[in-house]
N, C-alpha and C positions, 0 to 999 in steps of 0.2 A: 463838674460836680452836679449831683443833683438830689431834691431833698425831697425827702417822702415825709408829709406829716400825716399826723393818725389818731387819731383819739382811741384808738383799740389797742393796744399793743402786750406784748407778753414784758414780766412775767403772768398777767393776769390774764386768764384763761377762756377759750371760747372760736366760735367759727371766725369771727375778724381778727383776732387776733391771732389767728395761727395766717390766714392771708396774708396779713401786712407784715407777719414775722419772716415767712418764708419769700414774700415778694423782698422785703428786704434786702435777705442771705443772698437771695439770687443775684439781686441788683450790684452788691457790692463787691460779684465774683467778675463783674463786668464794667463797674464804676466808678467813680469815687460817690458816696455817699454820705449824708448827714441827715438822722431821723429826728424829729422832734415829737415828742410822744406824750401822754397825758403822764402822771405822775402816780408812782404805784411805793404802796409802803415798803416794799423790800425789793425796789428795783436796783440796787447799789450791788449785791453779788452777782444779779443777772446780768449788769450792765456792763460789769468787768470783763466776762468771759468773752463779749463779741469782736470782730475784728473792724467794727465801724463806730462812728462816734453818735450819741445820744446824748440831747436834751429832753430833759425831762419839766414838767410843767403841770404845777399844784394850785391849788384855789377853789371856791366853788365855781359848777359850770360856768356861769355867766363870765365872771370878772376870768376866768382861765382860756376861755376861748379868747377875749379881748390880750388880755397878756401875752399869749401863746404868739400871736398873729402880729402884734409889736417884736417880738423879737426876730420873729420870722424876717418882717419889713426893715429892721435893722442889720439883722444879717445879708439879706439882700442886695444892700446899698458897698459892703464893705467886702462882699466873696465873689467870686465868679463863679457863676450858675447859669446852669443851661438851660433845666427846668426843674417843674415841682410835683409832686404825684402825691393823692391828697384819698385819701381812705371815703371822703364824706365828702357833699359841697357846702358844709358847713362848717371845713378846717378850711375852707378855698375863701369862704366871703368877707372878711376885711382882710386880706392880704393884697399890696396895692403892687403891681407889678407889671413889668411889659413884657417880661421873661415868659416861656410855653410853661402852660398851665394842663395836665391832664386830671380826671377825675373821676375815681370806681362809682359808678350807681351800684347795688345790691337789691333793690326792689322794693322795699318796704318805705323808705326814707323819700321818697321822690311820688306816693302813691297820694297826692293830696288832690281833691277835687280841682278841676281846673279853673282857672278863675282869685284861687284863693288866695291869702296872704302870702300862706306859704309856698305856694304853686306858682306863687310869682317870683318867689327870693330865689326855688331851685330853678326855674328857669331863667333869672337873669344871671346868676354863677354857670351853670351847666353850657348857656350858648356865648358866654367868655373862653371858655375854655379850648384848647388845641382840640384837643381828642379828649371824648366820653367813653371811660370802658366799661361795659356792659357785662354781666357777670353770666349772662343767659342770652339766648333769641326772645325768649319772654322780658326779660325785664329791657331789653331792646326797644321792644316793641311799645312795653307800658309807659317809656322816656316821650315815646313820638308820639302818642297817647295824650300825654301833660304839656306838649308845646316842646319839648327839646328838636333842635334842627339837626332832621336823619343824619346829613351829612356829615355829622361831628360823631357820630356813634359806630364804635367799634365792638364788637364781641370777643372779648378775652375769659374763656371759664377760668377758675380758682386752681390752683395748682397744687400736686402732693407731692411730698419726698418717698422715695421706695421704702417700702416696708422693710423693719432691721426682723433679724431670726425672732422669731417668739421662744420666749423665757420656756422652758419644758418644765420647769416648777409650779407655774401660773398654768400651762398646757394640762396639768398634772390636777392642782387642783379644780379647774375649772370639771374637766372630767369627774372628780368624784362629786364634784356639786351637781353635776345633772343626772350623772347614771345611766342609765338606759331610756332617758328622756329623750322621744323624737315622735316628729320632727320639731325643728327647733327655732323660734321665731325670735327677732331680737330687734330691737329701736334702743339707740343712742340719740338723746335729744333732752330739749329743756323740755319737760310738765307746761305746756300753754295747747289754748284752743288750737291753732293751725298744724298743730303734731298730727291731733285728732287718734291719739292713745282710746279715748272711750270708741272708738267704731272700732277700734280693732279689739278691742277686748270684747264687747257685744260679737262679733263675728265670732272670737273664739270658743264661746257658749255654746256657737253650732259647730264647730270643725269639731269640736271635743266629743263628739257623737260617734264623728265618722276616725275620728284618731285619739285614741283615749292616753297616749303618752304624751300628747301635744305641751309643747312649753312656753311661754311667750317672756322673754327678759328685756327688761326693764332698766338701761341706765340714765340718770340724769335727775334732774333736781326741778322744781319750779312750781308758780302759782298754783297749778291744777293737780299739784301731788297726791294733796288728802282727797282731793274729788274721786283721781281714779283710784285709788285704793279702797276706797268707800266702794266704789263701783263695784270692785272687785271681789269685796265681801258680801256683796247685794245679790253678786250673780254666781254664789260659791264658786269662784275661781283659783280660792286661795292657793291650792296644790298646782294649779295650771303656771302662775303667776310671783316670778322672780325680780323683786326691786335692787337694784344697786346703784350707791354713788357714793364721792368722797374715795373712789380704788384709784388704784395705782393706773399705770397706763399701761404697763403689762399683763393683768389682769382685764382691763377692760377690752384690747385686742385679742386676749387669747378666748375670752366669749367671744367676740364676734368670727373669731375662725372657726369658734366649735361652733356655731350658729347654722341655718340653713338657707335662710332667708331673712333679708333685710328689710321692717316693715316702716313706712312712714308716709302715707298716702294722704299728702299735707291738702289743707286747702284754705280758701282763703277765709279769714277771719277781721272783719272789718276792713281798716287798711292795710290790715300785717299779712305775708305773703312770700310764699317760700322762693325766692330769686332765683337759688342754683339750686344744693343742698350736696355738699361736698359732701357728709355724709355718705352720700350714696358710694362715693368712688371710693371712699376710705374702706367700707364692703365689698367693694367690687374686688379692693387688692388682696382680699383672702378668699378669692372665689366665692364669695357670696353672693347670691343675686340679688336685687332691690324692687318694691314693690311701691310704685310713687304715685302723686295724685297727679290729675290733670292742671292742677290749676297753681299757675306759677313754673319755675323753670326745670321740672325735676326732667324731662324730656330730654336735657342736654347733659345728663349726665347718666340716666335709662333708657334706652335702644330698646324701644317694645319690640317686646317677642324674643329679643338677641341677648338682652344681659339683664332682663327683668320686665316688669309690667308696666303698665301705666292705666288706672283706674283712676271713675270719677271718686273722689274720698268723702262725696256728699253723699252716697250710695252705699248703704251695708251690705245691701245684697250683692253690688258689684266688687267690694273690698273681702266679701266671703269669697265668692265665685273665683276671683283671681288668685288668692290663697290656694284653695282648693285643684286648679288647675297647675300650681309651680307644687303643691305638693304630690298630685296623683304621679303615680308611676316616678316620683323622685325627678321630676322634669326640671326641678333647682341643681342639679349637678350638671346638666347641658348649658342651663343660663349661667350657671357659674364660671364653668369652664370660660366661656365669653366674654363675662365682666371682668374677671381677670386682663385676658387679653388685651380688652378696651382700655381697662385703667392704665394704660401705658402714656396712651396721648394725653393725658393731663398729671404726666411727671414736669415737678418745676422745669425741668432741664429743656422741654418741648417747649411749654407754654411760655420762659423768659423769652424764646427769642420771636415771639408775636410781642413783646413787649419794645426788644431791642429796635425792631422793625421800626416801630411807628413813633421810636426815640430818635431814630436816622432822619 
């Protein structure tokens, strides 16, 4: 048996959450599993449906990570367990064990000066542990960076399930909401600085020169909402400029298939930092090509030139220019064709068995 804890987990929504939902499914087509998960108000229906067992674990932060990690350490002592696979190494640090320990970095959680308190706590969890999985060769690299030992760091990207048929209803509407709008730009993402939503909206004030159908959609939610919609009124974009969030999931895929390009040319923003950006692949699997920043791991999930760009996202001039370059002559239906293709090797079904490997 082995036990995956998580502080992310579905039903509540989001990029870790779909990781540790789908690392899960996977794990338990291959072994016995037991997840212990943070506690979500209507996790009782969702918890029915699955074919593995869940504890769940309420309280505020503090007293719930110490809780969580007590029963952890009591389950321990009374099951047979092979090892433990931990979302954070802050589900890892008082759990007291001689059992193999692995543990996902993601980028942002491990980015602390070195030296610091906390750049001490992740490094005395992270070089306990078996194996480190790395979510990127960037955030690999930013582990060895803060003192993690190379030797314990493995690269495993995020994995996707195959895309099911899209709804022809949502197919349907999505169509009459755009028209004859093109080309057609689209970000899926929270509203936060390291999106960097405003450089693409400022670019699009000039593309709208050279493409007056241009559309740029908008799904997700977050701090910097009113900012860019503010923006967006400041630099008459409103006709240009499509918000949506709170839709369904078929609706929200069936934009990104009617989409042309995938925009998100993240960069870093204090210590926050885009580690992988599954996004991209989730684009990739409707032919869409993706347009990502330099900084952080979007590189391991964009093949510049092959299945989209990769731009500094500090630079307007160079997040226009790349734009302007996947739109000229329609050159996003050649990167498409490819991202497709690509998104193949980060189907769970590939990526569990680099998992199973380093469980051998």
């Amino acid at each position: 048996m082995y036990l995956i804890v998580t502080r992310s987990f579905p039903p509540e929504l989001g990029g870790m959450q779909n990781l540790m939902w789908g690392l899960s499914v996977e794990m338990s087509k291959n072994f016995l599993i037991k997840v212990f998960a943070d506690f979500q108000e209507n996790h009782k229906e969702f918890d029915k449906k699955v074919s593995f067992s869940i504890d769940r674990v309420g309280g505020i932060k503090f007293l719930r990570k110490i809780r969580k990690a007590q029963l952890i350490n009591e389950y321990l002592k009374e099951n047979k367990v092979k090892g433990i696979i931990a979302d954070h190494w802050k589900s890892l640090e008082l759990i007291n064990t001689d059992k193999k320990k692995f543990c996902l970095i993601h980028g942002k959680e491990i980015n602390h000066s070195k030296g610091s308190l906390l750049n001490k706590r992740v490094i005395k969890v992270l070089n306990s542990v078996e194996k480190v999985i790395a979510n990127s060769e960037y955030t690999k690299n930013l582990a060895i960076t803060k003192g993690v030992n190379q030797e314990k760091i493995i690269v495993i990207n995020p994995g996707v399930n195959p895309v099911e048929e899209l709804n022809e209803k949502s197919l349907e509407k999505v169509e009459s909401l755009l028209k004859i709008k093109t080309p057609r730009l689209i970000t899926v993402s929270r509203f936060d600085k390291r999106k960097n939503h405003e450089k693409i909206i400022m670019a699009l004030r000039n593309l709208k020169q050279l493409y007056p159908g241009i559309v740029y959609i908008c799904i997700g939610y977050g701090d910097e909402e009113d900012n860019i919609k503010r923006l967006v009124q400041e630099l008459d974009l409103g006709p240009q400029v499509m918000f949506f969030k709170d839709i369904s999931t078929d609706l929200k895929n069936s934009l990104i298939a009617k989409s042309d390009i995938f925009v998100m040319p993240s960069i870093m923003h204090k210590t926050s930092v885009e580690g992988f950006g599954i996004a991209y692949v989730e684009a990739a699997q409707y032919s869409v090509p993706s347009l990502g920043g330099k900084d952080g791991g979007a590189s391991d999930a964009i093949s510049h030139n092959q299945t989209g760009l990769i731009c500094d996202g500090n630079s307007l001039d160079d997040i226009y220019s790349s734009l302007n370059l996947m739109i000229n002559n329609k050159k996003y239906l050649e990167l498409g064709k490819n991202a497709k293709l690509n998104s193949k090797k980060f189907e769970w079904s590939k990526i569990i068995e680099k998992y199973k490997k380093i469980l051998s």
